[in-house]
N, C-alpha and C positions, 0 to 999 in steps of 0.2 A: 155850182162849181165843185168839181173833184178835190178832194185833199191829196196831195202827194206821196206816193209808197212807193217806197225804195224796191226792187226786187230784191236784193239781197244785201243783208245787213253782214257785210264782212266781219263787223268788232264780234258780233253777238253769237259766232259760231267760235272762232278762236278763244273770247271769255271763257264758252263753256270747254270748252278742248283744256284748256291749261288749269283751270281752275278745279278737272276732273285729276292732274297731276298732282299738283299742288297738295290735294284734300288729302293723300295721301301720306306729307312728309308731317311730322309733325313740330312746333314751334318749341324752342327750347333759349336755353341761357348761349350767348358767344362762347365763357369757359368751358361749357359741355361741348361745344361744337369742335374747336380747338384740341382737346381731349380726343375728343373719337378721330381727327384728323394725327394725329401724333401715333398714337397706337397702332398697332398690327390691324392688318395686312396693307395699312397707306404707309405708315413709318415719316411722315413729316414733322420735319425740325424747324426751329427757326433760325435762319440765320443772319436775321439782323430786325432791328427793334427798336424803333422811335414811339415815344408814347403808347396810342393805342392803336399805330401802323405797325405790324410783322409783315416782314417776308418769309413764306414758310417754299423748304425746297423738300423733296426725296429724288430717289434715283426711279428715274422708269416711270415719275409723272412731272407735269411742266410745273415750275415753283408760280406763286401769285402772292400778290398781297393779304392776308387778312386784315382789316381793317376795325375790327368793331372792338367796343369796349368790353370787360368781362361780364359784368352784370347786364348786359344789354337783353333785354328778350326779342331773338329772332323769331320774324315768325317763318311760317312752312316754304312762303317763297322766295327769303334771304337761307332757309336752311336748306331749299333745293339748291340754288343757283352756285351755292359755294362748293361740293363736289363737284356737281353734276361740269357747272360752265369753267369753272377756275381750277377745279382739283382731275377736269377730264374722265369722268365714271360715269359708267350710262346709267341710267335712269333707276334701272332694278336695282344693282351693287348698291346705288348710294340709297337707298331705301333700306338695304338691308345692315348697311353696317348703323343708319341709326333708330 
């Protein structure tokens, strides 16, 4: 009897696709991240603040929640997803501003 083979493993080409992104951003502290989102050229404020919920806004990008605690260590694919998905930077910019 034949073993079953998939032709094409969808997970296992997107794993590598994203995870070839990812390897790029590097893992850091929440407070750091927060930081580099505050400062020049993003200029995001918060403006409002429930424990370790912010809403952070600027003018000319959409506001989102931050959510994480300061000491937290994000890794590379919490520190992509938060420019990149929530803060609206593509891909390159948000690599370079951290």
């Amino acid at each position: 009897m034949r073993a079953f083979v998939a032709k094409h493993d969808r997970h296992a080409t997107r794993r590598h696709a994203a995870s070839r992104r990812v390897d790029d951003f590097p893992s850091m502290k929440a407070r750091r991240l927060l930081a580099i989102l505050m400062r020049e050229p993003l200029s995001y404020r918060v403006v409002r603040h429930t424990g370790s919920h912010r809403w952070l806004a600027a003018s000319g990008h959409p506001s989102f929640p931050f959510a994480f605690h300061d000491r937290r260590e994000l890794s590379p694919r919490e520190a992509r997803k938060v420019p990149v998905k929530a803060g609206g930077l593509a891909e390159p910019d948000a690599r370079d501003l951290l």
